[in-house]
Structure formats: C-alpha cells, structure tokens
N, C-alpha and C positions, 0 to 999 in steps of 0.2 A: 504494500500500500504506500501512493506517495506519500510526501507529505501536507499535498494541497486537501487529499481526499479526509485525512486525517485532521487537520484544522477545519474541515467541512462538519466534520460528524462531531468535532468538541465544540462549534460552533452552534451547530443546532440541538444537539444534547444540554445546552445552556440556555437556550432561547424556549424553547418548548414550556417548562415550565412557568420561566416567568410569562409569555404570555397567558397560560392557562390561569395563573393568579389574578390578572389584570393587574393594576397599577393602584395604590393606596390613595384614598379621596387628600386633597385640599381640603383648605380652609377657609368659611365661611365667615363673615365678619356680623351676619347677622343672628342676634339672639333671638329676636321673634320675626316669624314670618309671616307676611298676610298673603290673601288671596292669592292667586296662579302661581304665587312660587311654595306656598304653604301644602296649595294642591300635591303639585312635582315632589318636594320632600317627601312628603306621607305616602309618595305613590314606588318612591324609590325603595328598592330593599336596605335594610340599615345599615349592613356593610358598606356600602357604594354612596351612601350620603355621606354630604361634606362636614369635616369638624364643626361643630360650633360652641362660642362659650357658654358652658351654665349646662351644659345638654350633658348630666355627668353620666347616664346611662348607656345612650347610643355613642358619647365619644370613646367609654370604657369597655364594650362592644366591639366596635372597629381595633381600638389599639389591644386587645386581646389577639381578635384573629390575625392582624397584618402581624403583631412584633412578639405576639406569645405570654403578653401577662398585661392585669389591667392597668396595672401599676407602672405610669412612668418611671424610667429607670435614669440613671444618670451617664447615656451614653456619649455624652461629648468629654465624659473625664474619662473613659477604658481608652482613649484613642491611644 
C-alpha cells in the first residue's frame, strides 16, 4: 500500500466520526425568547440548541453529551 492510499484511509477513519457527531451548538446571547424564535428552540432537539444563560438544564444537557460531564471543568489550565 502506498502511502497516499494510507493517508486516504487515516484521513477518512478520522473524518467519519466527527461528522457522525455533528458539530457542538454556539452560543446564544438571549435569555428569553419570544415568538418565531421561541417556536425554532422548542422545536429543536436539546442537544443541537444553542447555549444560553440561566438555561442551567438544557446547557448541562448538551455539555454532558458533547465533553462527558455536566460539570464545567477547568480545561484551559491541563493545557
């Protein structure tokens, strides 16, 4: 095997899951939502809606499933 075919297959063996995960929501700067966008929220699955603040369930929710606990962690100090 060359080694283009082999950068091919470590390439895609890397890409497959993250797309399968999608991509972790942003951050929403509103804490209450009215009308049409209040609709879109409640209509999106909780994963896939964006942070907001005060929202301590659904943001504890999402950072469970994306980083694996609900509990912010102090990852800008293990760097």
């Amino acid at each position: 095997m060359n080694w283009r075919k082999m950068l091919f297959v470590a390439l895609v063996g890397w890409a497959i899951p993250e797309l399968s995960q999608g991509q972790e929501p942003g951050w929403s700067g509103q804490v209450i939502a009215f009308g049409a966008t209040r609709a879109e929220i409640r209509s999106t699955d909780i994963l896939h809606r964006p942070y907001r603040p005060l929202h301590f369930y659904g943001n504890s929710v999402r950072r469970r499933y994306y980083h694996g606990s609900a509990v912010p962690g102090a990852g800008l100090f293990n760097r």
